[in-house]
N, C-alpha and C positions, 0 to 999 in steps of 0.2 A: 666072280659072283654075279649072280643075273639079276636083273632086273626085279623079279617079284620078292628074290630074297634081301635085298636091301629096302625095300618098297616095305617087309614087311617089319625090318627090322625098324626102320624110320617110324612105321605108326606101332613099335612098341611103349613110342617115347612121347603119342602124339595126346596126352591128356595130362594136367597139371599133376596129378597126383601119381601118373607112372614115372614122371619127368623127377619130382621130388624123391620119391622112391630110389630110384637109380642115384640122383645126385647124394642122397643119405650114403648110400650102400661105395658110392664112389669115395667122397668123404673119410670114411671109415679104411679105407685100404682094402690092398688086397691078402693081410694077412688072414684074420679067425674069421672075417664078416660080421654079420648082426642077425642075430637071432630074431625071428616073426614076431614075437614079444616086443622084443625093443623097437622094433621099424613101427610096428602100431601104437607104442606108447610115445615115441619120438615124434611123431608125424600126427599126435591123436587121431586116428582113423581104428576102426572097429575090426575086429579079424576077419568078419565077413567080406568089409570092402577091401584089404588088406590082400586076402586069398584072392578074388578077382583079379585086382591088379597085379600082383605074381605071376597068377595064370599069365597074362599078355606079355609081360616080359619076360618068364623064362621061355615061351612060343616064339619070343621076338628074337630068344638067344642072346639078349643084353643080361641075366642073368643066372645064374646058374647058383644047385643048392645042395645042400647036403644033408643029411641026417646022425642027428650025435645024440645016443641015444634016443632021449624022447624031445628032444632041441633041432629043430629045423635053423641050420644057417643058410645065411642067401650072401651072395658075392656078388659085385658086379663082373660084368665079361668088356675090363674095357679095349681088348685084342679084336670083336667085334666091331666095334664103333671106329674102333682105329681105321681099321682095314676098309672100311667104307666112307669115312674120309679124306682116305687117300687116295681111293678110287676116283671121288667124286674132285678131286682135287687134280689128279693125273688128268683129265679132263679137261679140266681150264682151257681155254682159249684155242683148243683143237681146231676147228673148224675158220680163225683166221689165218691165211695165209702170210708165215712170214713172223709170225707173231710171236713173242718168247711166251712161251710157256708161265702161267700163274706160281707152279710148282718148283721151276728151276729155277726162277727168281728169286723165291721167298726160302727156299734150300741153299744160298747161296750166300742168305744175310739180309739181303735185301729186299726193299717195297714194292710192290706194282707200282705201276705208273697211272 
């Protein structure tokens, strides 16, 4: 994953109301989702601002929706979010020489130091 696609997936989540969005939709599982009704009546926010913040996070691929009948669901994509903190994880402490890894420590049971 390169850089601008985790860059953009990160500012899918970078406003209170996309952040709570996702955590509703996380919340909920990942069986049926929540219907655009419910996220706007759960979150009181108006379908207008509601559509807005969709638009950002299914663009962000955090995500993703369906159509049943005349019923828009929305699921979260948490396979996305995973995979770019584990990226961002695999990473840890690269650059010291010598240095156990963030990632094989804490896979292991254990705390950083």
């Amino acid at each position: 994953m390169d850089t601008r696609n985790i860059a953009n997936t990160l500012d899918g989540l970078s406003s209170e109301t996309r952040l709570d969005i996702f955590r509703l939709l996380v919340r909920a599982g990942g069986g049926d989702g929540l219907a655009v009704g419910v996220i706007a009546e759960r979150l009181g926010i108006s379908a207008s601002t509601l559509a807005f913040h969709l638009r950002s996070l299914v663009g962000a691929g955090l995500v993703w929706q369906e159509k049943r009948g005349r019923t828009v669901m929305c699921h979260a994509n948490l396979d996305k979010l995973r995979a770019i903190l584990r990226l961002l994880e695999d990473e840890c402490c690269r650059e010291i020489p010598g240095a156990a890894h963030q990632h094989d420590i804490t896979a292991q049971g254990g705390h950083p130091s």
